[in-house]
N, C-alpha and C positions, 0 to 999 in steps of 0.2 A: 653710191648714195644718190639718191632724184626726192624730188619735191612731188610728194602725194596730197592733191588736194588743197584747201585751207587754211588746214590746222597741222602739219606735222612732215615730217622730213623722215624721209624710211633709209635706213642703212643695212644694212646685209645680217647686221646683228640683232636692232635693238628698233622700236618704232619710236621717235621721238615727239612731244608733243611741241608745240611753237611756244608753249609756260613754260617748258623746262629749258627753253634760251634765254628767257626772261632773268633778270634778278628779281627775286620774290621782292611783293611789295603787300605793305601793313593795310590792316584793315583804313587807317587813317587816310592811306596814299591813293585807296580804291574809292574811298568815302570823297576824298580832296576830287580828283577825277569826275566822278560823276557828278558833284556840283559843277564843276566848272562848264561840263556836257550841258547839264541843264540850264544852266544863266545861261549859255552861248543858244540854247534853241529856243529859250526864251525872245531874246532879242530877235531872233530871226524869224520866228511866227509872227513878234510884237512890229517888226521892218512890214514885212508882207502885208501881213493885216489892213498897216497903212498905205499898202502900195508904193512904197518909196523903193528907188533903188537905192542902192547903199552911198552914193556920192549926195542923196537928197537927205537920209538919215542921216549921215556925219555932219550936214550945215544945222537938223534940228539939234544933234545933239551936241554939236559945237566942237565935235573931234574933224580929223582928218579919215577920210576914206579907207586911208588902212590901217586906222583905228579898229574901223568897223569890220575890216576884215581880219582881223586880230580875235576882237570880240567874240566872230561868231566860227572861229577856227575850230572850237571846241577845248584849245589847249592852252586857251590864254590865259595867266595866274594873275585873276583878277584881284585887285586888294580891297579892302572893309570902303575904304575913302570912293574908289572906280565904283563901286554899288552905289555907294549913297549918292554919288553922285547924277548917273543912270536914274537912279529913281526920283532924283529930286530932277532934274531937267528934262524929264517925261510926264513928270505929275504923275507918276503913280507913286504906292503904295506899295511897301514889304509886311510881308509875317514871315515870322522868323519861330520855328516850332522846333523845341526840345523833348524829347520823350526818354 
């Protein structure tokens, strides 16, 4: 068996792909995922933007440092209140769109 590439692990029999190591996950858990990708590169453009490093961001936003580096890990399970709360000690604004 050896490690081909990226995506997949070759054995003598069978090519595997690196999802079929995975335990399947639901459209919800792909759906959860990618918000969270997206709130996290949000704050991270929204950091930037302001030229802050992330020790200047956590004193506006009134977290600790690796708050911040939680935030924009990508995987951090942000909850309803942690949003409202970002947006309300940024001053911005959410929409929130259901289709």
């Amino acid at each position: 068996m050896y490690f081909d590439g990226m995506d997949s692990i070759i054995n003598e029999k069978k090519k595997i792909s690196i999802f079929d190591l995975l335990p399947s996950l639901s459209e919800a858990d792909l759906l959860a995922s990618k918000l969270k990708v997206y709130i996290s590169d949000f704050i991270i453009k929204y950091r930037k933007n302001l030229v802050l490093t992330q020790d200047a961001f956590a004193a506006l936003c009134n977290v600790s440092a690796n708050t911040i580096s939680d935030w924009e890990s990508g995987h951090y399970n942000f909850t309803v209140e942690e949003i409202a709360y970002i947006v309300k000690r940024l001053g911005l604004k959410i929409r929130l769109d259901f289709e």
